[in-house]
C-alpha positions as CSV (number, residue, x, y, z in Angstrom):
1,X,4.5,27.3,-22.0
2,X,6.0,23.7,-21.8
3,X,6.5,22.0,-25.4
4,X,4.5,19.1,-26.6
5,X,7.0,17.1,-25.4
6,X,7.4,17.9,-22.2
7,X,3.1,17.4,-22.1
8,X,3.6,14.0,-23.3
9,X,6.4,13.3,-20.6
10,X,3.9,14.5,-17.7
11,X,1.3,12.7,-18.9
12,X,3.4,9.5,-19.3
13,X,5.1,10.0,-15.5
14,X,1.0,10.5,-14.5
15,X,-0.1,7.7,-16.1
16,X,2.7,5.3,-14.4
17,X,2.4,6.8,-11.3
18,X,-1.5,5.9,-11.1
19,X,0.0,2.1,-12.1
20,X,2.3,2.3,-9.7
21,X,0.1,3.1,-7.0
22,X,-2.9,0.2,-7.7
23,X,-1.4,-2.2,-9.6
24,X,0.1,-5.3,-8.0
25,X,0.6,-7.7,-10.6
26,X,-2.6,-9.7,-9.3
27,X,-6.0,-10.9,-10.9
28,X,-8.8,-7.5,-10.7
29,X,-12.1,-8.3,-11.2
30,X,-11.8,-7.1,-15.4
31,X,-8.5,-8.5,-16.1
32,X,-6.1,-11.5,-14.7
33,X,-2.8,-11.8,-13.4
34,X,-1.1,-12.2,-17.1
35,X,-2.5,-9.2,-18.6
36,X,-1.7,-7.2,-15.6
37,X,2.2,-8.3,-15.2
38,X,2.8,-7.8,-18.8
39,X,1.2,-3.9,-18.6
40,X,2.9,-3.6,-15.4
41,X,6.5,-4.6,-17.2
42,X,5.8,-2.7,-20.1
43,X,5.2,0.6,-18.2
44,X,8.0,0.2,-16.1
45,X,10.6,-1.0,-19.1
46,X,9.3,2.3,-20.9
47,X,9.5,4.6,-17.7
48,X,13.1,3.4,-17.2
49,X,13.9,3.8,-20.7
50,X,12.8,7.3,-21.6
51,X,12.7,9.0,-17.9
52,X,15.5,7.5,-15.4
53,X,15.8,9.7,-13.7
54,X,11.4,10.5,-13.2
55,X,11.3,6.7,-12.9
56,X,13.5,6.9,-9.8
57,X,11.8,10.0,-8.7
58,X,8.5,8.3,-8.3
59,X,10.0,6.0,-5.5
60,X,9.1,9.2,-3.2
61,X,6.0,9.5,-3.9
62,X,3.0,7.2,-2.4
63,X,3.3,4.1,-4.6
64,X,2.5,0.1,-3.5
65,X,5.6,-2.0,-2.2
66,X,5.3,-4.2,-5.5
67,X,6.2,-1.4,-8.0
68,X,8.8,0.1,-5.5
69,X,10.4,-2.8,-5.2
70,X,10.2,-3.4,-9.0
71,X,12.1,0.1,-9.8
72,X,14.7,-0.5,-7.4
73,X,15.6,-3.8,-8.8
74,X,15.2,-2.2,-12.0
75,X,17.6,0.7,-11.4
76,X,20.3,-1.5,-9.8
77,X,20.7,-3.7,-13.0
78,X,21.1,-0.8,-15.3
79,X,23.6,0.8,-13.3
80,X,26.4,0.4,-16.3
81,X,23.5,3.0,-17.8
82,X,23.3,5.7,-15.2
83,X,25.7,8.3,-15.2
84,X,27.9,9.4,-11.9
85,X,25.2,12.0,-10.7
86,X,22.4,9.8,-11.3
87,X,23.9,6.7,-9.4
88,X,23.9,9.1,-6.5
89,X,20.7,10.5,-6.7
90,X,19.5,7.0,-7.1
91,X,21.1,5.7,-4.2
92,X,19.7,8.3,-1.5
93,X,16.5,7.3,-2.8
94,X,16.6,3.9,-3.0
95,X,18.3,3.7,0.7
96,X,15.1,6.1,1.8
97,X,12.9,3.7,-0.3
98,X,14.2,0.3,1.4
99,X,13.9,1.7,5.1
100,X,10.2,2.3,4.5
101,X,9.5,-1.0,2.8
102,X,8.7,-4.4,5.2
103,X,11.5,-6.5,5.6
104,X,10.5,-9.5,4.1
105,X,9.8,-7.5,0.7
106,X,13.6,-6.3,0.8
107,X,14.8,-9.4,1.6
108,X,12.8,-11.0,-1.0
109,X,14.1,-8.6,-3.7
110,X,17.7,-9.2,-2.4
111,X,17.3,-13.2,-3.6
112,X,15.9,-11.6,-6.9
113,X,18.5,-9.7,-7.0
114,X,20.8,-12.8,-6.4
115,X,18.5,-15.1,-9.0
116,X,19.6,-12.3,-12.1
117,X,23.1,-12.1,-11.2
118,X,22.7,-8.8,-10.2
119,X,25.9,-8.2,-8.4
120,X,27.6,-4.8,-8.4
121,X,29.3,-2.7,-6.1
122,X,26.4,-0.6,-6.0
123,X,24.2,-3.4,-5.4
124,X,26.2,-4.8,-2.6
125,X,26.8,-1.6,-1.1
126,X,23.3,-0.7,-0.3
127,X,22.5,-4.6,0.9
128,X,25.4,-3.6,3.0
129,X,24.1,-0.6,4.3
130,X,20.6,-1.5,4.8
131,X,21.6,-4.7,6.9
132,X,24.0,-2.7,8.8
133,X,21.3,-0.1,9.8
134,X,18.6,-2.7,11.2
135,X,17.5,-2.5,14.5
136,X,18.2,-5.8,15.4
137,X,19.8,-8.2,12.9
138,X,19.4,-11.2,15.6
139,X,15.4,-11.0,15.4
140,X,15.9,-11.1,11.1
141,X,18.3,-14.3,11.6
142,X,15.3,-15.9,13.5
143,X,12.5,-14.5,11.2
144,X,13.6,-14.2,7.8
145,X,17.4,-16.6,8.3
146,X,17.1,-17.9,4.3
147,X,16.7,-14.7,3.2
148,X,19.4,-13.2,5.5
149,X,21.9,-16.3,4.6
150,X,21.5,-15.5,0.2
151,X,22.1,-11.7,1.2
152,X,24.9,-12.3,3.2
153,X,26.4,-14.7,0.7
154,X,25.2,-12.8,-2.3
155,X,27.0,-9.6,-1.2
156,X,29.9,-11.3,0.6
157,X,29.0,-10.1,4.0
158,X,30.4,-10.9,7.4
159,X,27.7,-10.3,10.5
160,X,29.3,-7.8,12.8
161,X,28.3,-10.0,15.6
162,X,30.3,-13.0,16.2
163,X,27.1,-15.5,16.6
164,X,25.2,-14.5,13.8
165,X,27.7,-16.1,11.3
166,X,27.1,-19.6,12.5
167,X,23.6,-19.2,13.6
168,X,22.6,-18.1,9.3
169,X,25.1,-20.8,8.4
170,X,25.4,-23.8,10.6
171,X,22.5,-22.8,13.5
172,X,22.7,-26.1,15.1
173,X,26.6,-26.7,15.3
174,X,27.2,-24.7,18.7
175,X,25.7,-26.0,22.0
176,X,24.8,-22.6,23.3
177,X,24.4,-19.0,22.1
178,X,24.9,-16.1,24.0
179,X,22.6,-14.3,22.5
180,X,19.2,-14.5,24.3
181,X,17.1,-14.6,20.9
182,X,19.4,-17.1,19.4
183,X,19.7,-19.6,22.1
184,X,15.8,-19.4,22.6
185,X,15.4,-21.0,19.0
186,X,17.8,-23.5,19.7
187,X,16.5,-24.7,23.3
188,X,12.9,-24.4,20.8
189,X,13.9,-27.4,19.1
190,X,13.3,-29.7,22.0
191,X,12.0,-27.5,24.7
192,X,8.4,-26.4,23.7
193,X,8.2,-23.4,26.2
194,X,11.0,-21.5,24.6
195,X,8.9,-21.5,21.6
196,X,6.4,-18.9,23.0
197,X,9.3,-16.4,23.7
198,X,9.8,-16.2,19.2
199,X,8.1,-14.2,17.0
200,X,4.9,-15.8,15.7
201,X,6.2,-16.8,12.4
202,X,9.1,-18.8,14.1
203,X,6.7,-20.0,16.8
204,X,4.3,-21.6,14.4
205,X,6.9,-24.0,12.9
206,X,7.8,-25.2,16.5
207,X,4.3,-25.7,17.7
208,X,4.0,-27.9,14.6
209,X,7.0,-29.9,15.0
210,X,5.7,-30.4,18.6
211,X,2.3,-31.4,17.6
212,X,0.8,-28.5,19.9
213,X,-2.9,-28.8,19.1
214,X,-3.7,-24.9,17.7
215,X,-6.3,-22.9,19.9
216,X,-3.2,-24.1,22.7
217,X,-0.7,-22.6,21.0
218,X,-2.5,-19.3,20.0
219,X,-3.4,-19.0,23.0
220,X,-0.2,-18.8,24.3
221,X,1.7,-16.5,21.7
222,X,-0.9,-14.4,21.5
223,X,1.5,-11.8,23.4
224,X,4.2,-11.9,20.8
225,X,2.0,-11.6,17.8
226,X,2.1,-8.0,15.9
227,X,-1.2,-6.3,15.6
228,X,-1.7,-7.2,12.2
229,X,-0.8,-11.0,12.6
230,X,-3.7,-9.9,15.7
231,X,-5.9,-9.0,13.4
232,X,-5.7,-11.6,10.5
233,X,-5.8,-14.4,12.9
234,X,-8.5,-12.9,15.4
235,X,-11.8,-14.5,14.0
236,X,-9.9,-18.2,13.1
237,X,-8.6,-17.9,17.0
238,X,-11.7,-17.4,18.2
239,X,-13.5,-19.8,16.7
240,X,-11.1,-22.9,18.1
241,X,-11.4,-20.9,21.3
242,X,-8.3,-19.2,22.1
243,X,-10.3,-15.8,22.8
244,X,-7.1,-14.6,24.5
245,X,-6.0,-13.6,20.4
246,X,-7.6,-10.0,21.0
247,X,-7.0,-7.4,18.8
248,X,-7.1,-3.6,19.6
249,X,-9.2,-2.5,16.7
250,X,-8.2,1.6,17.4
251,X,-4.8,1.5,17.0
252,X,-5.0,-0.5,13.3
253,X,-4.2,1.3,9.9
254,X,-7.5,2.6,8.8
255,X,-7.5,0.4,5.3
256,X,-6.7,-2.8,6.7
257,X,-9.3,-2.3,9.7
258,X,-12.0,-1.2,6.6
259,X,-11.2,-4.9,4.9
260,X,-11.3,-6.7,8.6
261,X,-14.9,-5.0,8.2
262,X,-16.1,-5.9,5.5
263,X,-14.6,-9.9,6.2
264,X,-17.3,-10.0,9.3
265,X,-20.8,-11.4,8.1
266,X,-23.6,-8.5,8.5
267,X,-24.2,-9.8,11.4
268,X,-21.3,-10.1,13.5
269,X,-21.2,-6.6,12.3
270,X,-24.7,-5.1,13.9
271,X,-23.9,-6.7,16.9
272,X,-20.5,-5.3,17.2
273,X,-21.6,-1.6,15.2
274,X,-20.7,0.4,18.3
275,X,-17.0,-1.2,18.3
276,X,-16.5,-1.7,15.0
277,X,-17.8,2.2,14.3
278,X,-15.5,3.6,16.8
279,X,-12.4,1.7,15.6
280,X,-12.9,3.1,12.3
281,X,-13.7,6.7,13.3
282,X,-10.6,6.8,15.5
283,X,-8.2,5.0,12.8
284,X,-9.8,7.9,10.3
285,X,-9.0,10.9,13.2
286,X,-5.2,9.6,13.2
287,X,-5.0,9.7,9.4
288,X,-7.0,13.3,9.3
289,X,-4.7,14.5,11.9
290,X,-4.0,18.9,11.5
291,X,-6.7,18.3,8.7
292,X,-9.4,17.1,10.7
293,X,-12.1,19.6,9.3
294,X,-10.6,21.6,7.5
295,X,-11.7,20.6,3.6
296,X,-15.2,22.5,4.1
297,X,-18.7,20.9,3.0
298,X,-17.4,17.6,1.2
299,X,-19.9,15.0,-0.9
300,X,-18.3,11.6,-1.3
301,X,-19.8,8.8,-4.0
302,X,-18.6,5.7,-3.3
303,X,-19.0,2.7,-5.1
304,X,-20.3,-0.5,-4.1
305,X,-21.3,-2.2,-6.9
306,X,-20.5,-5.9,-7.5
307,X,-17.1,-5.0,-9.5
308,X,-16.2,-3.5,-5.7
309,X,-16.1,-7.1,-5.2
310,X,-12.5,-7.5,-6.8
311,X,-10.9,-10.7,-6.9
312,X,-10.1,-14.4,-5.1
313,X,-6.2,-12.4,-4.8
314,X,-7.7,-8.6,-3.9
315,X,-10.9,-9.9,-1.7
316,X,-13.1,-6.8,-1.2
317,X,-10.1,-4.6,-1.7
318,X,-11.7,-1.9,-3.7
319,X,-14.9,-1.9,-1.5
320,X,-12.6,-1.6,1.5
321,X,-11.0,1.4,-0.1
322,X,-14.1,3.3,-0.3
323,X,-15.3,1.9,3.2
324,X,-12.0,3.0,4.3
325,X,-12.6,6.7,2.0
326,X,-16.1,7.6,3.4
327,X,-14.7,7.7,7.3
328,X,-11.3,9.8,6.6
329,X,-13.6,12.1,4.7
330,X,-16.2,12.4,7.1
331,X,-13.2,13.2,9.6
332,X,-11.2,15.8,6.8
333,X,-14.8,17.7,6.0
334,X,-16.8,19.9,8.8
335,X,-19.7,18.6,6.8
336,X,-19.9,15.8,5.2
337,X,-22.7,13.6,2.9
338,X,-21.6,9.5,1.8
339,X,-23.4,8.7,-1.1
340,X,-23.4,5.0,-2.0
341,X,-23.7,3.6,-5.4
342,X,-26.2,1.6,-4.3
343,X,-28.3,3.6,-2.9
344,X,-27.6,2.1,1.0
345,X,-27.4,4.3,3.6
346,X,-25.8,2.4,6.4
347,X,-21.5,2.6,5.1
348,X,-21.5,-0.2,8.0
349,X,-23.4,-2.9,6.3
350,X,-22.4,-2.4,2.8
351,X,-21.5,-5.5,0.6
352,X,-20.5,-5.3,-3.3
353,X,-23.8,-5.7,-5.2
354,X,-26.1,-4.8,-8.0
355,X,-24.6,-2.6,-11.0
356,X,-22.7,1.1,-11.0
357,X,-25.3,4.0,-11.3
358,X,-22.5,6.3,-10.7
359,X,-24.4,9.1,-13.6
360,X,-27.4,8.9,-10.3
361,X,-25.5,9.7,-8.0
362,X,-23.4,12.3,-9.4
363,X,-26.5,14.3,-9.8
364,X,-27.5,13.4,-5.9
365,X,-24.1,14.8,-4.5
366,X,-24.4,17.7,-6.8
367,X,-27.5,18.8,-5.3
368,X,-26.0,19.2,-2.4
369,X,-23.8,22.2,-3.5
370,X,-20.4,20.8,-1.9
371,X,-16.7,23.1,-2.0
372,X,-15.2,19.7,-3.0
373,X,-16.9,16.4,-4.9
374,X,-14.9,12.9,-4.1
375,X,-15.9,9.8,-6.2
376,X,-14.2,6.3,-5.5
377,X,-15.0,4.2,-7.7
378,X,-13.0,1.2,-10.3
379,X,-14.5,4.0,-12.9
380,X,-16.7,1.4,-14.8
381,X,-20.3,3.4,-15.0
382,X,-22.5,1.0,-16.7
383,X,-26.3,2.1,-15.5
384,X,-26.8,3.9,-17.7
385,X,-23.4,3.7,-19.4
386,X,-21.8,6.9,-20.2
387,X,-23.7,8.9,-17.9
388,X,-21.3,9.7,-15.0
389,X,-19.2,11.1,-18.3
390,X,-21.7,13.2,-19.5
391,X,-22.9,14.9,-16.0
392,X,-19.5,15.6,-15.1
393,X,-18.7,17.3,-18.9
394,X,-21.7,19.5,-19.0
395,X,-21.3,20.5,-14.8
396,X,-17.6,21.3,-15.5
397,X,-18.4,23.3,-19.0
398,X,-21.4,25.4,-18.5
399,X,-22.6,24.8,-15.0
400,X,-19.5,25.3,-13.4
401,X,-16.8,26.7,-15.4
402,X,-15.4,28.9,-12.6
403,X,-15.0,25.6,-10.5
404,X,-16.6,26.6,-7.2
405,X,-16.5,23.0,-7.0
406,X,-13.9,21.0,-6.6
407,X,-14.1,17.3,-8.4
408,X,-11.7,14.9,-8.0
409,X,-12.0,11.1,-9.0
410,X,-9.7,7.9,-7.3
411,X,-10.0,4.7,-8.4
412,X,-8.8,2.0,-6.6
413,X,-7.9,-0.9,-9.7
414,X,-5.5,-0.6,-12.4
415,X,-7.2,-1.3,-15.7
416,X,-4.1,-3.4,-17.5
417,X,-6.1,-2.5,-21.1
418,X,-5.8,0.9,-21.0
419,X,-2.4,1.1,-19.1
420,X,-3.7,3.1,-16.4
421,X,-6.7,3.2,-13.9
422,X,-10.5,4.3,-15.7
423,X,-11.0,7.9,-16.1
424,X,-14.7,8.8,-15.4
425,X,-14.2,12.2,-17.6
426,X,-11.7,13.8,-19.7
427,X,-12.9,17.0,-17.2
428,X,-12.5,15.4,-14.3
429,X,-8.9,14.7,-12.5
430,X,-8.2,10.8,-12.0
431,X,-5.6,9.7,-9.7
432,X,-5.0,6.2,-8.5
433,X,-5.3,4.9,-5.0
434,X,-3.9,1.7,-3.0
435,X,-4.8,3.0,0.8
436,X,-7.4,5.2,1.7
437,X,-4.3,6.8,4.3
438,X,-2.9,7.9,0.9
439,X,-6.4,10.3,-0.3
440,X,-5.2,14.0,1.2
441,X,-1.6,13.9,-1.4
442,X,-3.4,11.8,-3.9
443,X,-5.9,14.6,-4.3
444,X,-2.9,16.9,-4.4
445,X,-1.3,15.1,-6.9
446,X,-4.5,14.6,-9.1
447,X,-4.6,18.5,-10.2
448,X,-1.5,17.7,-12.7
449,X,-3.8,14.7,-14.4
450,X,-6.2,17.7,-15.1
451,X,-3.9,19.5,-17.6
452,X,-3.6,22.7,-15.7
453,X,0.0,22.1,-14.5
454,X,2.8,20.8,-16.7
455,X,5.7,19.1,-16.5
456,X,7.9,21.7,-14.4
457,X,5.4,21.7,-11.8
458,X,5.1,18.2,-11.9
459,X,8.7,17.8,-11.5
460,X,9.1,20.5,-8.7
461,X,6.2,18.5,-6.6
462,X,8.6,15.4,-7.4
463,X,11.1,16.9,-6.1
464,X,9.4,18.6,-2.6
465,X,8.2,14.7,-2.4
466,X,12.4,13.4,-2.5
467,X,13.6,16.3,-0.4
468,X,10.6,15.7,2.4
469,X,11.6,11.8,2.1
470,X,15.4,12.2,2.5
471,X,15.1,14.5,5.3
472,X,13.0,12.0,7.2
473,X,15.3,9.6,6.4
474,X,18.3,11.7,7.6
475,X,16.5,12.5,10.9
476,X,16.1,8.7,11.4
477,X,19.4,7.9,10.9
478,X,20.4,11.2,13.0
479,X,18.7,9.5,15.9
């Protein structure tokens, strides 16, 4: 039997992890950026006080870039803290963590970093190891060259290539560079051609410099944009007439393609249903994957009430999260029913509207007599309130108390109030969610919120979650 303390530590390392996962620091349609920052800080200040080494744990598991970002920095300046063992065990983790984060995020926490005087030889040891292992450190001197010049100088590095030193430093004191990509962004400054051979992000402050009117120059990089850059810029392309800024909508990640949905007016998306559907079936296969299925008869509620909404910082996001929910699980289930809190039957068309009958439509999807009951919903039940509570106490007590059916609840928003996101029932599992890619290990993980698993469990699912993480890491580097 685990202690009282070791319940209190699992519930404390559940309720960060759900922050982890959804919070962002950013405005949510029930509280603003302040109150969120400050919950955000507190958590992570009392994670890293009373459990380093669970805090450091968590950066395997499925948590945003924000709060990943945020332990590491966290970790590094506390290193006079952490003993030998756990400096190591941090550092494999951390190195893991930094290789799956975008560059720009670690190059932005290497100038925070810098900005706290954070400056030890563990610190510049990993800055030295991650620059050492990128692909190619000529394409970051183009892209990100002020963040690459403060890590350079921050951790007293020398470029292993000779050009890179004075291209981060002094990029315009040689005449010529015998690197390709460098001596493109030279000849760039006065030859407006070899702008259309740099990345987009480059590009775009040439074509300005050169006064290149802007449906000519997208037209033109088009090829070097990255399908996301594709796919934010598509619509804005299109309307100044550069149609030649065509994304492939099947090979985009299933969440981001579920917001680039819900962006189109209704009717952009009836005439386009057939592609638009098809894209976000085929994004949902990839996710499925071996699962595709395999999770019996599911029944999903999904809300898409006005709070789905979010905010002017998180557009849509928690609408596009269910969106984004209701075709994986149509893909993981061999037979599957969407209910919408609203009532609509066409996931296509949805828009955030109307209140959060989510009592209603419990009831509906328990009709149906599913193996396993999904709800996505920001947790805030409110027609009538209390109801969703109640259905889900009395199914779970005296209806159902062998659990033939499996409940689980994700909610999308972090509710800076409560420190955690909103629980629909104390009988229910809640586990945050940032990415509808994340649902199959978020479902997994949501059985220790339920009190059935303590903290050795917990800790061994931590650890499977490190051990998977390293390996992959390893395998990379192997290759």
């Amino acid at each position: 039997m685990d202690s009282y303390g070791d319940l209190i530590a699992a519930d404390d390392v559940l309720l960060f992890v759900n922050a982890a996962i959804t919070s962002t620091g950013q405005r949510e349609f029930h509280s603003d950026a302040g109150e969120q920052r400050l919950s955000l800080d507190f958590l992570h200040a009392y994670m890293l006080g009373n459990y380093r080494d669970l805090y450091a744990g968590v950066l395997a598991l499925d948590i945003n870039d924000h709060n990943a970002v945020l332990i590491i920095r966290r970790l590094l300046e506390t290193t006079h803290e952490a003993t030998a063992d756990q400096r190591r065990s941090e550092g494999r983790l951390i190195a893991c963590r930094l290789a799956m984060l975008p560059p720009q995020r670690v190059y932005g926490l290497f100038g925070a970093l810098r900005r706290a005087r954070v400056n030890n030889r563990r610190t510049r040891a990993i800055m030295r190891d991650w620059l050492s292992a990128r692909p190619d450190l000529a394409f970051d001197a183009v892209k990100y060259r002020s963040g690459l010049k403060r890590a350079l100088r921050h951790a007293h590095l020398t470029p292993a290539a000779e050009e890179l030193g004075p291209f981060v430093f002094a990029p315009l004191t040689r005449k010529r560079y015998a690197t390709p990509l460098l001596e493109t962004w030279r000849r760039a400054h006065y030859e407006k051609a070899a702008l259309y051979e740099l990345p987009f992000t480059a590009a775009e402050g040439f074509a300005a410099k050169h006064g290149i009117p802007r449906d000519v120059f997208l037209q033109r990089i088009a090829p070097r944009m990255t399908r996301l850059e594709t796919l934010r810029l598509q619509e804005s392309a299109h309307q100044r007439g550069a149609t030649g800024v065509q994304a492939d909508l099947t090979r985009m990640p299933l969440t981001r393609l579920a917001a680039y949905v819900l962006s189109l007016p209704v009717e952009d998306r009836l005439r386009r249903r057939h592609e638009l559907t098809h894209a976000l079936e085929s994004a949902a296969a990839r996710v499925a994957g071996s699962h595709r299925g395999k999770w019996g008869k599911v029944t999903a509620v999904l809300d898409d009430s006005f709070s789905a909404f979010g905010s002017a910082h998180k557009r849509r996001r928690p609408l596009a999260v269910a969106l984004a929910c209701h075709y994986l699980l149509a893909a993981l289930a061999d037979d599957y029913t969407g209910l919408w809190a609203s009532g609509r039957t066409d996931a296509l068309l949805t828009y955030p509207y109307g209140p959060t009958p989510l009592g209603r439509r419990i009831l509906d999807a328990l009709d149906t007599t599913p193996s396993r009951l999904v709800i996505v919903s920001d947790g805030w039940d409110n027609a009538p309130p209390g109801l969703a509570a109640e259905v889900l106490r009395i199914w779970r007590t005296r209806l159902d108390p062998e659990r033939r059916t499996s409940v689980v609840h994700v909610n999308p928003v972090y509710d800076a109030a409560d420190f955690d996101v909103r629980r629909l029932s104390a009988t229910v599992p809640t586990a945050g969610i940032r990415d509808a890619e994340d649902l199959p290990p978020l479902v997994e993980l949501a059985q220790f919120s339920e009190g059935r698993t303590g903290l050795a469990e917990l800790i061994a699912y931590m650890d499977t979650r490190a051990a998977r993480m390293l390996s992959g890491h390893n395998h990379e580097q192997a290759r």
